[in-house]
N, C-alpha and C positions, 0 to 999 in steps of 0.2 A: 792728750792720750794718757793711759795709765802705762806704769813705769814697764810694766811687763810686757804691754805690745808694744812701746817703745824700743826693747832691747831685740824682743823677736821679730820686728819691722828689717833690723839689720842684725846680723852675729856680730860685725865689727864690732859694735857696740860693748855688746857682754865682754868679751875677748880683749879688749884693748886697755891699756892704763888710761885714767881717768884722771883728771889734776881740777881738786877744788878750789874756787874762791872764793870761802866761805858761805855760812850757812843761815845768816843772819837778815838777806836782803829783805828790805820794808817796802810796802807799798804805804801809801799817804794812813790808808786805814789800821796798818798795824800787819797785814798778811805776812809774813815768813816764807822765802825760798831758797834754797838754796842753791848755788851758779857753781855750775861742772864744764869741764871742757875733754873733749872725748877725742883722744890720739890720733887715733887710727880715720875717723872720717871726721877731723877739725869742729866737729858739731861743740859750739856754746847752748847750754840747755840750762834751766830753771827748775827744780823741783820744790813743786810743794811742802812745807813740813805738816802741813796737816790737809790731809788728804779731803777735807770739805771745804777747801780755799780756792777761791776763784783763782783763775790762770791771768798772765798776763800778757800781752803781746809785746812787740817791740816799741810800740809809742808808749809804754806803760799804761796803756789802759787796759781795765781789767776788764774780764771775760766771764759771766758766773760760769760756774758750774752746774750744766744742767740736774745731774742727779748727784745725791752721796754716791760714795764711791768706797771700798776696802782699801785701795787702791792709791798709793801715791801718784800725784800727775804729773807731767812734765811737759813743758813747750821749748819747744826750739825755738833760742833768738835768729838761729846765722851761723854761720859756720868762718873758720879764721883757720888760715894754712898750717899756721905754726906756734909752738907758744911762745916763741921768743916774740912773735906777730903781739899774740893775747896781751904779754906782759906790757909790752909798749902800750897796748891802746887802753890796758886796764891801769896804769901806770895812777896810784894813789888807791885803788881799792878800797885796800884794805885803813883806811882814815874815812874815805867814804861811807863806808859797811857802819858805822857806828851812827851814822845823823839820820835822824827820823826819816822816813820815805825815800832812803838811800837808791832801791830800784829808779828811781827817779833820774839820781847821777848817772847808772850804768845804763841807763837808753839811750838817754844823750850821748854820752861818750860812743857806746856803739852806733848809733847815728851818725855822728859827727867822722866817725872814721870806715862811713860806708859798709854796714855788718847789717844785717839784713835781715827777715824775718824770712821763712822757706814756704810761705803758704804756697 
């Protein structure tokens, strides 16, 4: 979905502090997303940096994008109670975020510690 029915799906969302980990995630092809986690309703979310980039889901595979878009995208991976939760399960991130098709690492990882995709 784009970033704006995104926020207007839920107020929490706009309203609440947001805490990034970083803005760099790869997919195998080279895509750029960036990983936010949203206070108020625990949601781990992905945005696109270039709003004509395919989505990702939870197993990392990617998703096209049916049409252009103005619009940045966003997918929910899952949602996680707390950050001190996030910290633990994201625990190396940020040494991950640098090796080619890093998104890669962070599915696993959220997989591996049961984080879930919300379809």
């Amino acid at each position: 979905m784009d970033l704006e029915a995104f926020y207007e799906a839920n107020e929490a969302r706009r309203t609440s502090e947001e805490v990034e980990f970083g803005d760099s995630w790869t997919t195998a092809h080279g895509h750029a997303f960036q990983l936010s986690w949203i206070a108020a309703t625990g949601e781990l979310y992905l945005m696109a940096d270039d709003p004509n980039s395919p989505s990702v889901d939870i197993f990392g595979d990617i998703v096209p994008t049916p049409e252009a878009t103005s619009e940045l995208t966003v997918t929910v991976l899952g949602t996680v109670a707390t950050l001190e939760e996030l910290h633990g399960i994201l625990d190396g991130w940020a040494d991950a975020l640098d090796a080619p098709g890093s998104l890669s690492w962070l599915t696993a990882r959220l997989a591996a510690r049961g984080v879930t995709s919300q379809k």
